[in-house]
C-alpha positions as CSV (number, residue, x, y, z in Angstrom):
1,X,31.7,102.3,227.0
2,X,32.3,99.2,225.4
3,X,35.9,98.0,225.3
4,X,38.1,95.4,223.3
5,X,38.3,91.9,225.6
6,X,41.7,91.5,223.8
7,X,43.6,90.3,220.7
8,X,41.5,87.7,218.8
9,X,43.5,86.9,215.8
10,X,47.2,88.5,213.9
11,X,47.1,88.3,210.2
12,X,50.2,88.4,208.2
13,X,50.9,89.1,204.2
14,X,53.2,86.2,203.0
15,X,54.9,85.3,199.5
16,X,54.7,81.4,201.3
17,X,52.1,81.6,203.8
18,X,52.8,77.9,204.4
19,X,56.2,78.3,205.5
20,X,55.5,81.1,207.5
21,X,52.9,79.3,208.9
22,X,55.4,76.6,210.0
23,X,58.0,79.0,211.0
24,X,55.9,80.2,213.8
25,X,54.6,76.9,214.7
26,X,58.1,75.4,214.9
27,X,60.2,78.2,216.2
28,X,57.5,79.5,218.7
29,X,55.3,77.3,219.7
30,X,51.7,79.2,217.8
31,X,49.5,76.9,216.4
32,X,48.4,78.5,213.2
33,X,45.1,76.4,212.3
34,X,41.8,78.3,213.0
35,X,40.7,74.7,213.8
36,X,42.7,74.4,217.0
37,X,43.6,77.9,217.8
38,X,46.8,79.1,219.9
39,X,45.6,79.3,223.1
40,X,47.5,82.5,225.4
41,X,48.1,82.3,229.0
42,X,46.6,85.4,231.1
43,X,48.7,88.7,230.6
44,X,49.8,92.1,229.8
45,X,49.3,93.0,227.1
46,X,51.1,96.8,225.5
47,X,49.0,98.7,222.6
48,X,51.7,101.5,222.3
49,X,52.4,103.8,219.2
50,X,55.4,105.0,217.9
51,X,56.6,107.8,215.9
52,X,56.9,107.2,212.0
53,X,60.6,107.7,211.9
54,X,61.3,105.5,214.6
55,X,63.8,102.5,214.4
56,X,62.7,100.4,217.0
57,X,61.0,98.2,214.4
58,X,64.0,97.9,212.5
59,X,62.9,98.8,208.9
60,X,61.2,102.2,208.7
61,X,58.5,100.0,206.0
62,X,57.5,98.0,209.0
63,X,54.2,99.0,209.9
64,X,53.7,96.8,212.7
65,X,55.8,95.0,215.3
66,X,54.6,92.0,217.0
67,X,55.5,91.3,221.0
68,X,54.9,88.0,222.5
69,X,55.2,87.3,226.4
70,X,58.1,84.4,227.0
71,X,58.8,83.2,230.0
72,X,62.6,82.6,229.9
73,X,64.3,85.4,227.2
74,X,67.5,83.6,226.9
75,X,66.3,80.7,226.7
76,X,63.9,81.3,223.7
77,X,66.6,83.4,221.9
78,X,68.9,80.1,222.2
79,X,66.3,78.3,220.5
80,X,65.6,80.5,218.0
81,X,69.3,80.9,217.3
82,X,70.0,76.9,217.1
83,X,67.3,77.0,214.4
84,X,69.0,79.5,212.1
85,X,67.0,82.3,212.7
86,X,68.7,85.7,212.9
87,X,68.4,86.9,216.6
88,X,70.0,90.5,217.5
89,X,72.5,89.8,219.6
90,X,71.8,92.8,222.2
91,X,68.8,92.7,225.1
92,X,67.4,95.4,227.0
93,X,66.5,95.7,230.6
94,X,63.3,98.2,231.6
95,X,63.3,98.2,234.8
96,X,59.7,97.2,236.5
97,X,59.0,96.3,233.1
98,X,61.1,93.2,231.7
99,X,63.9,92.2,229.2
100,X,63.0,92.5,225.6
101,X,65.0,90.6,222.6
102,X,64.4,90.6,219.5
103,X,64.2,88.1,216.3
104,X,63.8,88.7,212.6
105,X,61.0,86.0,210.7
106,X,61.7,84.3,207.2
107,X,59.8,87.7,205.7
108,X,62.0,90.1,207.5
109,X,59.3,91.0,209.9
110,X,61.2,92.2,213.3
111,X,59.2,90.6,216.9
112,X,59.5,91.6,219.8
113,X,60.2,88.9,222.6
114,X,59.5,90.0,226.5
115,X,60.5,88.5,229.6
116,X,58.1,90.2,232.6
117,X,59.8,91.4,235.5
Protein backbone atom coordinates (compact mmCIF):
# COMPACT_ATOMS: atom_id res chain seq x y z
CA UNK A 1 0.00 0.00 0.00
CA UNK A 2 1.11 3.35 -0.77
CA UNK A 3 1.27 5.74 2.12
CA UNK A 4 1.47 9.62 2.65
CA UNK A 5 5.57 10.62 3.18
CA UNK A 6 4.14 13.47 5.26
CA UNK A 7 2.57 17.02 5.36
CA UNK A 8 3.56 18.96 2.19
CA UNK A 9 1.80 22.25 2.59
CA UNK A 10 -1.20 23.90 5.38
CA UNK A 11 -3.52 26.27 3.65
CA UNK A 12 -5.47 28.79 5.59
CA UNK A 13 -8.75 31.10 4.57
CA UNK A 14 -7.83 34.71 5.58
CA UNK A 15 -9.74 38.24 5.40
CA UNK A 16 -5.70 39.55 5.24
CA UNK A 17 -3.74 36.80 3.99
CA UNK A 18 -0.71 39.16 4.14
CA UNK A 19 -0.92 39.72 7.77
CA UNK A 20 -1.48 36.38 8.46
CA UNK A 21 1.26 35.54 6.42
CA UNK A 22 3.47 37.79 8.60
CA UNK A 23 1.95 36.74 11.77
CA UNK A 24 3.35 33.31 11.35
CA UNK A 25 6.57 34.35 9.99
CA UNK A 26 7.21 36.76 12.79
CA UNK A 27 5.77 35.06 15.75
CA UNK A 28 6.82 31.48 14.75
CA UNK A 29 9.53 31.34 12.76
CA UNK A 30 7.42 29.72 9.15
CA UNK A 31 8.50 31.10 6.19
CA UNK A 32 5.35 31.54 4.15
CA UNK A 33 6.82 32.02 0.43
CA UNK A 34 6.48 28.86 -1.79
CA UNK A 35 9.74 30.18 -3.19
CA UNK A 36 11.80 29.30 -0.07
CA UNK A 37 9.65 26.94 1.74
CA UNK A 38 9.64 26.33 5.70
CA UNK A 39 11.88 23.66 6.05
CA UNK A 40 10.79 21.04 9.26
CA UNK A 41 13.21 19.18 11.32
CA UNK A 42 12.66 15.24 11.49
CA UNK A 43 9.63 14.28 13.81
CA UNK A 44 6.44 13.04 15.14
CA UNK A 45 4.05 13.86 13.69
CA UNK A 46 -0.08 13.13 15.34
CA UNK A 47 -3.10 12.69 12.64
CA UNK A 48 -5.73 12.23 15.42
CA UNK A 49 -9.57 12.90 15.19
CA UNK A 50 -11.85 14.27 17.54
CA UNK A 51 -15.43 14.13 18.27
CA UNK A 52 -17.62 17.03 16.83
CA UNK A 53 -18.68 18.38 20.12
CA UNK A 54 -15.38 18.52 21.43
CA UNK A 55 -13.71 21.76 22.98
CA UNK A 56 -10.22 21.02 22.72
CA UNK A 57 -10.13 23.35 19.65
CA UNK A 58 -11.64 25.98 21.47
CA UNK A 59 -14.55 27.17 19.13
CA UNK A 60 -16.88 24.22 18.18
CA UNK A 61 -16.63 26.16 14.29
CA UNK A 62 -13.07 25.25 14.25
CA UNK A 63 -12.62 22.57 11.87
CA UNK A 64 -9.13 22.06 12.25
CA UNK A 65 -6.34 22.61 14.83
CA UNK A 66 -2.87 23.01 13.85
CA UNK A 67 0.15 21.43 16.29
CA UNK A 68 3.72 22.44 15.74
CA UNK A 69 6.73 20.67 17.52
CA UNK A 70 8.75 23.50 19.72
CA UNK A 71 11.52 22.77 21.43
CA UNK A 72 11.35 24.88 24.65
CA UNK A 73 7.24 25.37 25.48
CA UNK A 74 7.81 28.21 27.87
CA UNK A 75 9.93 29.70 26.13
CA UNK A 76 7.91 30.07 22.84
CA UNK A 77 4.69 30.97 24.90
CA UNK A 78 6.94 33.98 26.42
CA UNK A 79 7.54 35.12 22.98
CA UNK A 80 4.35 34.85 21.79
CA UNK A 81 3.03 36.62 24.84
CA UNK A 82 5.68 39.65 24.57
CA UNK A 83 4.29 40.06 21.04
CA UNK A 84 0.59 40.61 22.06
CA UNK A 85 -0.68 37.49 21.15
CA UNK A 86 -3.29 35.91 23.33
CA UNK A 87 -1.65 32.68 24.93
CA UNK A 88 -3.91 30.44 27.44
CA UNK A 89 -2.38 30.76 30.38
CA UNK A 90 -2.72 26.90 31.44
CA UNK A 91 -0.24 23.87 29.99
CA UNK A 92 -0.75 20.32 30.11
CA UNK A 93 1.64 17.58 30.94
CA UNK A 94 1.02 13.81 29.00
CA UNK A 95 3.19 11.86 30.37
CA UNK A 96 5.61 9.87 27.71
CA UNK A 97 4.06 12.34 25.50
CA UNK A 98 5.07 16.12 26.16
CA UNK A 99 3.68 19.50 27.38
CA UNK A 100 1.22 21.16 25.06
CA UNK A 101 0.25 25.14 25.18
CA UNK A 102 -1.81 26.71 23.30
CA UNK A 103 -2.03 30.27 21.26
CA UNK A 104 -4.90 31.99 19.51
CA UNK A 105 -3.74 33.59 15.71
CA UNK A 106 -4.99 37.20 14.48
CA UNK A 107 -8.13 34.94 12.81
CA UNK A 108 -8.99 33.29 15.99
CA UNK A 109 -7.65 30.04 14.89
CA UNK A 110 -6.52 28.03 18.17
CA UNK A 111 -2.66 25.96 17.68
CA UNK A 112 -1.47 23.76 19.31
CA UNK A 113 2.26 24.12 20.64
CA UNK A 114 4.10 20.71 21.91
CA UNK A 115 7.18 20.19 23.75
CA UNK A 116 8.36 16.20 23.25
CA UNK A 117 9.12 14.46 26.24
Amino acid sequence: MERVLGIGGVFLRSSDPDALSAWYRDNLGIGTDPSDPWQQQAGATIFATFDRASDYFGSLSQQVMLNFRVADLDAMLEQLRSAGAEVDPRTETMDGVGRFGWVVDPDGNRIELWQEA
